[in-house]
C-alpha positions as CSV (number, residue, x, y, z in Angstrom):
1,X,0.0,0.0,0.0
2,X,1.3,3.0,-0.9
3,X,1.5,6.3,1.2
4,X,-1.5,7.7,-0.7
5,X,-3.8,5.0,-0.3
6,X,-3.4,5.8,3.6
7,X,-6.7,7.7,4.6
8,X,-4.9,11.3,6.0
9,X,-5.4,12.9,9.2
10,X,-7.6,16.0,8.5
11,X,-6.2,19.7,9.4
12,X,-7.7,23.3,9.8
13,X,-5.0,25.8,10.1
14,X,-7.4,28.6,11.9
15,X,-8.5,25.5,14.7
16,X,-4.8,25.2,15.0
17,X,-4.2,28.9,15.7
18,X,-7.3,28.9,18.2
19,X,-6.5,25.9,20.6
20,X,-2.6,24.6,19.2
21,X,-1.3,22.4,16.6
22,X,-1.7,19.1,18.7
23,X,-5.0,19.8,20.0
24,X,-6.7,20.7,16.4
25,X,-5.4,17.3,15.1
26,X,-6.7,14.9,17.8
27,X,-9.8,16.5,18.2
28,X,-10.3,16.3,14.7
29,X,-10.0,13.1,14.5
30,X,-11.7,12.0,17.3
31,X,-14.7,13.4,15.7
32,X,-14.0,11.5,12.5
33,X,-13.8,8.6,14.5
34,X,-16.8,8.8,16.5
35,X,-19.0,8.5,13.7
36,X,-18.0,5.1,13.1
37,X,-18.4,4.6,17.3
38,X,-20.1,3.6,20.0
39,X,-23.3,5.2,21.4
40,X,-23.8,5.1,25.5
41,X,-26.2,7.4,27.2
42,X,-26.8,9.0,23.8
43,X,-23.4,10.3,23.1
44,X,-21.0,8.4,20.8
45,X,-17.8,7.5,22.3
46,X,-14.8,6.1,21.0
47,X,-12.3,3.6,23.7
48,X,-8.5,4.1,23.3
49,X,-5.9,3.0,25.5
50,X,-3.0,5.8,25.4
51,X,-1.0,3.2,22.9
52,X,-4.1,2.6,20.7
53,X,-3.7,6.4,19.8
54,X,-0.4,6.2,19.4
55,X,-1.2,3.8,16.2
56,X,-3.2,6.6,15.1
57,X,-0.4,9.2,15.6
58,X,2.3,7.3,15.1
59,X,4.8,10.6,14.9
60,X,4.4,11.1,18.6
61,X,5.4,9.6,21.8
62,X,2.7,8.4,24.1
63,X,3.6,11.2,26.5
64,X,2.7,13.9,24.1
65,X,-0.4,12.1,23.4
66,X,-1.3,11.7,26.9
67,X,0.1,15.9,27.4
68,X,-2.4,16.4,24.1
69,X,-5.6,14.5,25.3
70,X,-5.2,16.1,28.9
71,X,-5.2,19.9,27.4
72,X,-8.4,18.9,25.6
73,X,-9.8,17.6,28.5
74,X,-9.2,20.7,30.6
75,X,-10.3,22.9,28.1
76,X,-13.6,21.5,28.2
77,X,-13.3,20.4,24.5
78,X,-13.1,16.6,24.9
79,X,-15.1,14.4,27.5
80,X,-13.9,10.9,29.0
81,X,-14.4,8.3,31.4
82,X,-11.9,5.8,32.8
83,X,-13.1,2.7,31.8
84,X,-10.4,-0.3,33.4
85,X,-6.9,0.4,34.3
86,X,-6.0,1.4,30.6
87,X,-8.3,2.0,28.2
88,X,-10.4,5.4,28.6
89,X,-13.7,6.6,26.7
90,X,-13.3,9.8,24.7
91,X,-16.1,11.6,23.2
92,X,-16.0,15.3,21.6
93,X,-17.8,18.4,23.7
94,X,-19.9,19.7,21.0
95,X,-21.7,22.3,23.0
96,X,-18.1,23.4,24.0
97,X,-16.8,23.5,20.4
98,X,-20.2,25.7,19.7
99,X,-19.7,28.0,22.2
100,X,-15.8,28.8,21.6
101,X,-16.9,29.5,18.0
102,X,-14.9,25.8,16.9
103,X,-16.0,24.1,13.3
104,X,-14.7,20.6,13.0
105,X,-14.1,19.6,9.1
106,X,-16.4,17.5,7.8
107,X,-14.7,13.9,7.6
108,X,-12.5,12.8,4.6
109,X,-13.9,10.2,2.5
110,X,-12.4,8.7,0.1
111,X,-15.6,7.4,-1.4
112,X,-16.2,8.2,-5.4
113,X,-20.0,8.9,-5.9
């Protein structure tokens, strides 16, 4: 498989600006990946231990994942819930993301209609 065929993570310059170059890209694609997710309590969440995301991002160390994921978190931006000694439940803030005036991208498909 060539580099190409590899679905790409999705970037927004101006959500990069707003709440940093880290944050823009997981919280991105934690939205792409919820719609493919679980629903509990009518929110979708998506379960990730720390090294499950670091297959997604494999261009960072688990620390700046973890570093990453906790700024979201504080911010408001991101909810979760521990779920066993590893594995956590993520699941985007939407009302959050309203209020502070952030638009995630619509997801990439590569789908030809």
């Amino acid at each position: 498989m060539s580099i190409l065929e590899k679905e790409p993570l999705q970037f927004d310059r101006a959500l990069a600006a707003k709440i940093g170059f880290n944050e823009s890209i997981v919280l991105q694609q934690l939205h792409a990946l919820l719609l493919d997710s679980e629903d509990m309590e009518g929110q979708q969440w998506v379960c990730k231990s720390y090294n499950a995301w670091r297959v997604q991002f494999p261009f960072w160390s688990v620390d700046t994942i973890k570093r990453t994921i906790k700024k979201l978190e504080k911010a408001g931006y991101i909810h979760s819930k521990r779920v066993g000694q590893k594995e956590k439940w993520y699941s985007v803030n939407y009302e959050t993301c309203t209020t502070e005036a952030i638009t995630l991208l619509p997801v990439y498909s590569d789908e030809k209609n």
